[in-house]
C-alpha positions as CSV (number, residue, x, y, z in Angstrom):
1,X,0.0,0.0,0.0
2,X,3.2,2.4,1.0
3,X,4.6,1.3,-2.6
4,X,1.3,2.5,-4.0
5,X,1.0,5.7,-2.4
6,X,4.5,6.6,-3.6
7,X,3.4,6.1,-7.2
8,X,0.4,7.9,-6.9
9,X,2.3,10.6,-5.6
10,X,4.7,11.1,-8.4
11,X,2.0,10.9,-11.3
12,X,2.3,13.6,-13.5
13,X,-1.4,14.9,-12.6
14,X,-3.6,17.7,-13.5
15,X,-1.7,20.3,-11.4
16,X,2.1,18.9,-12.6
17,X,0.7,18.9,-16.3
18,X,0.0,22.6,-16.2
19,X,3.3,23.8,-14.8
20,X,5.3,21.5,-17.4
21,X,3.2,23.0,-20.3
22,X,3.8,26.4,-19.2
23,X,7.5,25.9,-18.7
24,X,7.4,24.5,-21.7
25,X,5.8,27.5,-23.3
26,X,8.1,30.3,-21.7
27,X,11.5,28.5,-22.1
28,X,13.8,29.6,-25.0
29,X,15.3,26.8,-26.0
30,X,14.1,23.3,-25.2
31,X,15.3,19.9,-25.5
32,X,13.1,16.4,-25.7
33,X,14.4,13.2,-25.3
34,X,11.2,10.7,-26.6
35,X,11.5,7.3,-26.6
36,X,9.6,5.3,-29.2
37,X,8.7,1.3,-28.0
38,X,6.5,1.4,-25.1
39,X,6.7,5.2,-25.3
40,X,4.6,6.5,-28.2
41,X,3.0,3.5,-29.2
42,X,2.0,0.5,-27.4
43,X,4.6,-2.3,-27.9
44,X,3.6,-4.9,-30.7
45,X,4.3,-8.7,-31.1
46,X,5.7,-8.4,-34.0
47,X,8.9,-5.3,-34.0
48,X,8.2,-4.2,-37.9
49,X,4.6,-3.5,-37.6
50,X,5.2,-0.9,-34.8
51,X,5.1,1.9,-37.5
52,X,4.2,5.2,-36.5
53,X,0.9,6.5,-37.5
54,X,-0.4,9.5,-39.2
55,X,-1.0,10.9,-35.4
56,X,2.5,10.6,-33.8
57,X,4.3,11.4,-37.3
58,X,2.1,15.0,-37.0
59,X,3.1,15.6,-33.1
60,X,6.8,15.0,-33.9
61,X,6.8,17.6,-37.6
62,X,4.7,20.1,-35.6
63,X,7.2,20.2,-32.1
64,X,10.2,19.8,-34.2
65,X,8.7,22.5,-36.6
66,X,9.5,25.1,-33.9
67,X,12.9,26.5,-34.1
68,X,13.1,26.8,-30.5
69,X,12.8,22.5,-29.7
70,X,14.6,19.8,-30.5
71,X,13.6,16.4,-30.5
72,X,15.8,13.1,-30.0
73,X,14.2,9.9,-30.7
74,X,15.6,7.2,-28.8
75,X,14.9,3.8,-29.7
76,X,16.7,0.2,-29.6
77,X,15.4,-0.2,-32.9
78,X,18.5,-0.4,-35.6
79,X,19.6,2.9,-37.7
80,X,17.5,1.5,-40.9
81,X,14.4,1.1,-39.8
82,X,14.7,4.2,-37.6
83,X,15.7,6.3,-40.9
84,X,13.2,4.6,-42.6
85,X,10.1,6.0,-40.2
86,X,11.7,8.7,-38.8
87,X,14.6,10.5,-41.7
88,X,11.8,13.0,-43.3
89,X,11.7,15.1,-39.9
90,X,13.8,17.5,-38.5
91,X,14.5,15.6,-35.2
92,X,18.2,14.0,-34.0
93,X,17.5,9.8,-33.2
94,X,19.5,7.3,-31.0
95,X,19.7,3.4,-32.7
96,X,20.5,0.3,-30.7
97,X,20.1,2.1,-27.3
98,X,23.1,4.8,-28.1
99,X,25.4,2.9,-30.6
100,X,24.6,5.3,-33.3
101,X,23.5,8.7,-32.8
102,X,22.0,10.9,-36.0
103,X,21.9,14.7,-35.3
104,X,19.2,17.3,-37.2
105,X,20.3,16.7,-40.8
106,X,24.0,14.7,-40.2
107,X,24.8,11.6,-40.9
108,X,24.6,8.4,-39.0
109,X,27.7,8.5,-36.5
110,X,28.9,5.6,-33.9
111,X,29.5,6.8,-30.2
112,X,32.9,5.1,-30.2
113,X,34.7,2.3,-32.1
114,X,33.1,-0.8,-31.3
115,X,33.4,-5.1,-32.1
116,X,31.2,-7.3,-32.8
117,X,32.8,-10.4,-33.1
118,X,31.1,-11.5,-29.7
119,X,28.2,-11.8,-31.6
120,X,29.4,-15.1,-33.2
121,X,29.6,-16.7,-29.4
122,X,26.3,-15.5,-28.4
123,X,23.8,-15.9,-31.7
124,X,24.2,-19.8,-30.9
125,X,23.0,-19.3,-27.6
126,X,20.1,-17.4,-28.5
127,X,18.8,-19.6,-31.5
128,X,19.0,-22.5,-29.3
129,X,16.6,-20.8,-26.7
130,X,14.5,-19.6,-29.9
131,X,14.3,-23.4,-30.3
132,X,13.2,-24.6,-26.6
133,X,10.2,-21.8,-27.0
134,X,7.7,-21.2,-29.6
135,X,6.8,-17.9,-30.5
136,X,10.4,-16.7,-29.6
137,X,12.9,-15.3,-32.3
138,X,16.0,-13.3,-32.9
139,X,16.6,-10.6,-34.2
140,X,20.3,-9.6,-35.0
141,X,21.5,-5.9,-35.4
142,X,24.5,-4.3,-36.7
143,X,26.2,-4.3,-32.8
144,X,23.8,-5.8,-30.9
145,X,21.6,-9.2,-30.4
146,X,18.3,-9.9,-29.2
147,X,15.7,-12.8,-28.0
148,X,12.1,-11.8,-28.0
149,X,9.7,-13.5,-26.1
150,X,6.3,-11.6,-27.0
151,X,5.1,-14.0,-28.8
152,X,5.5,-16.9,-26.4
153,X,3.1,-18.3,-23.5
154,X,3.5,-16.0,-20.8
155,X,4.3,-18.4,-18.2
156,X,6.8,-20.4,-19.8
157,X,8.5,-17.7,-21.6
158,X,8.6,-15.8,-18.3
159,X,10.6,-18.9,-16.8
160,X,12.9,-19.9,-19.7
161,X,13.8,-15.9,-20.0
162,X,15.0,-16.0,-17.0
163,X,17.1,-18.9,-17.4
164,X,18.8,-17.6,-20.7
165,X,19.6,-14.2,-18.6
166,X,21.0,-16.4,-16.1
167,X,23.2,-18.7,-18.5
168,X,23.8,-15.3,-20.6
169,X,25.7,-12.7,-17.5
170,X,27.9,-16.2,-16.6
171,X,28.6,-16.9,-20.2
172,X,29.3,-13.3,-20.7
173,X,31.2,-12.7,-17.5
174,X,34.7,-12.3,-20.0
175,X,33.0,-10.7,-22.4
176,X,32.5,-6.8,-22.6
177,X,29.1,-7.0,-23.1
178,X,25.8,-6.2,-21.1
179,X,22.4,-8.6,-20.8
180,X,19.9,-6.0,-20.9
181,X,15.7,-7.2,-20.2
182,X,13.5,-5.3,-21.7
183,X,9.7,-5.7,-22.1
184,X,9.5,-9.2,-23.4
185,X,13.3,-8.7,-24.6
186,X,16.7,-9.9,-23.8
187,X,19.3,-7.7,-25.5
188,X,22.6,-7.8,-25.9
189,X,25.0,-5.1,-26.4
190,X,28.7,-3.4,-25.7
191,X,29.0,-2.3,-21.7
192,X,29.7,1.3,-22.1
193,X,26.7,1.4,-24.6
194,X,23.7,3.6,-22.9
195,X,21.0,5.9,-23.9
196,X,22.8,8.4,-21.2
197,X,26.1,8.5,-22.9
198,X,24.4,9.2,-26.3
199,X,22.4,11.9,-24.8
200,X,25.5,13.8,-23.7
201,X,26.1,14.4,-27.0
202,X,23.2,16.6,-27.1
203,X,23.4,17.7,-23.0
204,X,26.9,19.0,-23.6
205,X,26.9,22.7,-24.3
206,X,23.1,22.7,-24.4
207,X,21.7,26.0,-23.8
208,X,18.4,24.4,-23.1
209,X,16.4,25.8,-20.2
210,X,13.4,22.9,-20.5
211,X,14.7,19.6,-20.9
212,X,12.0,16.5,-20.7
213,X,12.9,12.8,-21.2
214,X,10.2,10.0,-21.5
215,X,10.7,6.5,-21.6
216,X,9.1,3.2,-20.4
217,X,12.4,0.9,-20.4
218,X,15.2,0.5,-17.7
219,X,17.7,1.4,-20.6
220,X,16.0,5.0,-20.3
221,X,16.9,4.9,-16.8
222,X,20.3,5.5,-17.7
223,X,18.9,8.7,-19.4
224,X,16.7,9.9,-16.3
225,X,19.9,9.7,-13.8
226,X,22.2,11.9,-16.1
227,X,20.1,14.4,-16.8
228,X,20.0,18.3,-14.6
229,X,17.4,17.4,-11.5
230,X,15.6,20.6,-13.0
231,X,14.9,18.3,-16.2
232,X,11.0,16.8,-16.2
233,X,12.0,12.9,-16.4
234,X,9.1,10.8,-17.2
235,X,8.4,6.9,-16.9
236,X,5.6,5.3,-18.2
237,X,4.0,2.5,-16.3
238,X,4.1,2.0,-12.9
239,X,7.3,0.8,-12.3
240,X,10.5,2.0,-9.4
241,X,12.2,4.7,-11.1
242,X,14.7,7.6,-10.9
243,X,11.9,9.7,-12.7
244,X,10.8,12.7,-11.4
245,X,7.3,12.1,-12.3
246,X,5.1,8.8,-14.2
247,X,2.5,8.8,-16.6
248,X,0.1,5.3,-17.2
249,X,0.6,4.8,-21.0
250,X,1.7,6.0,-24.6
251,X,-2.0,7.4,-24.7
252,X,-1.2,9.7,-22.0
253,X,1.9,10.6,-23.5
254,X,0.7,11.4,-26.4
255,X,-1.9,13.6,-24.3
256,X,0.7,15.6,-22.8
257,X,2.7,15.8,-26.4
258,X,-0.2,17.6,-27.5
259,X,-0.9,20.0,-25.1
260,X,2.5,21.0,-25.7
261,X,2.0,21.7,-29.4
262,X,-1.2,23.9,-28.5
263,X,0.6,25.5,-26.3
């Protein structure tokens, strides 16, 4: 009940909403770090049919439209398919949870030299759990791997999850990589890999004076703990969180997203 009370208590509610929109509104130069998955659309069983509608692909031209806001996309989706949705607007993007960063109108760019011959150790793993559970599959990226589960029974995918993160953080324990779990995900990636260190890029020698992060994901964590305490950091869902503040779902966020464009 305690635990309850606490996230009631840091809901972004009615009150909260209308000082955010009006900082929003008076500051001179704002920055917006929007995560997609989980964040702007409600995650899907399938990763490629997650396209953004007609409404979210509006809400992004019309903020980013405004010379004084910028808007970083950040998503563990690969470069491709992120350029693919995303390249027509004027907004920077973050692939593979901060492997490659894209600023407004720039070129793709890694955030530092990185291997991937691990992958060849740990794809075997991961098929042969894709095996043991139906509905599971991999998906490989350029510098990154991942197991999804969201397809699968619940229960049992639930149980053998955990075992692969198990068998995965002792298998990995020479290796410099990190087991990440996601929503129905087990990713892996390089250890100094985080949305955090990809958002410096844009943090360092900001002149923002409104700065806002949402995201739904522990890897957005990284994100919320960086950023200035003055910063309106967001999780969705009612999860622990170093957040200032939570919103329920993508349908709220996408509430508050356009009470900022009105504003």
């Amino acid at each position: 009940r305690q635990e309850q009370k606490r996230f009631h208590d840091k809901i972004l509610g009615t009150a909260a909403r209308k000082i955010l929109v009006k900082d929003f509104a008076n500051a001179s130069q704002r920055l917006l770090f929007l995560d997609y998955d989980g964040t702007l659309i409600p995650f899907s069983e399938k990763p490629q049919a997650a396209r953004p509608g007609a409404k979210i692909l509006k809400i992004l031209q019309k903020l980013s439209s405004d010379k004084k806001t910028q808007i970083v996309l950040t998503s563990g989706r690969n470069r491709d398919t992120l350029q693919n949705w995303f390249g027509s607007l004027d907004i920077g993007l973050i692939a593979e949870h901060g492997i490659w960063l894209k600023r407004k109108s720039k070129d793709w760019q890694m955030i530092k030299p990185l291997t991937n011959e691990w992958k060849t150790q740990i794809l075997p793993v991961l098929e042969t759990y894709a095996d043991r559970l139906p509905g599971s599959f991999v998906e490989e990226k350029e510098y990154s791997a991942v197991w999804h589960y969201r397809r699968a029974d619940t229960e049992t995918g639930s149980l053998i999850a955990k075992e692969l993160v198990d068998y995965l953080i002792n298998f990995t324990a020479n290796i410099d990589v990190q087991v990440m779990q996601g929503h129905k995900v087990i990713e892996i990636a390089d250890v100094d890999v985080n949305k955090s260190s990809a958002g410096m890029h844009w943090l360092s020698g900001n002149k923002a004076d409104f700065i806002m992060a949402i995201g739904d994901d522990w890897t957005d964590e990284y994100l919320f703990k960086v950023l200035p305490k003055t910063a309106y950091t967001i999780r969705v869902g009612m999860t622990q969180s170093y957040a200032r503040f939570h919103l329920r779902n993508n349908k709220e966020v996408l509430e508050l997203l356009g009470r900022l464009v009105r504003s």
